[in-house]
N, C-alpha and C positions, 0 to 999 in steps of 0.2 A: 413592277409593283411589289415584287415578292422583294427584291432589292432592298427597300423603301422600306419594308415592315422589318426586313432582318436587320438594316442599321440604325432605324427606329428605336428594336428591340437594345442592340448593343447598345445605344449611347443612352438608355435610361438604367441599365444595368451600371454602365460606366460615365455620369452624367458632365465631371471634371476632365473625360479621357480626351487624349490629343487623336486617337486612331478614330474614333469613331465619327467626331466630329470633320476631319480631314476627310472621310469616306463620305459621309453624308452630303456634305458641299459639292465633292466631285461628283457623285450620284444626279445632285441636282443641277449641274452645269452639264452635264451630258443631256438630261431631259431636254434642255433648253436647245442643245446641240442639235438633236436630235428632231426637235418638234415636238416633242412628246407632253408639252404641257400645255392648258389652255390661260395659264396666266403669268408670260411669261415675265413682267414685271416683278410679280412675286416671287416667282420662283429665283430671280438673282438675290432677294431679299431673302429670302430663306437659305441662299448658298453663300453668301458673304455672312450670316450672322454665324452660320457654320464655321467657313474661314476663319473669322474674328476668335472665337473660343476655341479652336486649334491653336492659332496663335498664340493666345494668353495661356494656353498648359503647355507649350515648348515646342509643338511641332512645325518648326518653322520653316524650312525650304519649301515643302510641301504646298501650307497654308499659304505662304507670302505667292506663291507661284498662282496655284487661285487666285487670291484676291487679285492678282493684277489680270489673269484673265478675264475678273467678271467684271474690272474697272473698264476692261479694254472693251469686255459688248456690252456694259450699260451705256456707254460710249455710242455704239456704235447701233445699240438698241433700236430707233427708229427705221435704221435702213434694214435691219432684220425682221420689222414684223410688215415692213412694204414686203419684202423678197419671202416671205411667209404667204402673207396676203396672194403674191402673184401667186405663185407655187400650187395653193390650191383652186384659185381659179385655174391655173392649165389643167388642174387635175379632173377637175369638174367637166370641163369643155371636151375631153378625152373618152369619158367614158360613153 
């Protein structure tokens, strides 16, 4: 969360900037990685529009590399919130 409010801050400081917006999509694609969001649809929506205006201010190995990772788990999205889904039911069943 602290993450999230510091590149928050940077990209309304620098709203055209290629770094911030390149940080913030990765920030939000590790959430995703991670489990760490409760709407994970959103959350690729919020890390491609990131991607996208990296892109359009020049940052582009970086950006283009995301975009195609979040192409590749919107993609693949369905089988990630089954394998979510199970995840915390083992986890429940465990405790």
């Amino acid at each position: 969360q602290e993450a999230e409010k510091f590149f928050k801050e940077f990209c309304n400081l620098e709203p055209a900037g290629a770094v911030c917006h390149t940080l913030m999509g990765w920030l939000y694609f590790q959430k995703l990685q991670l489990g760490l969001t409760k709407n994970p649809g959103n959350t690729i929506v919020l890390a491609r529009k990131h991607a996208e205006k990296s892109i359009a201010a020049g940052q582009l190995a970086n950006s283009f590399a995301l975009y195609a990772m979040l192409e590749l788990f919107g993609f693949l999205m369905p089988l990630y919130t089954l394998v979510l889904k199970m995840r915390s039911a083992f986890y429940q069943q465990t405790k």
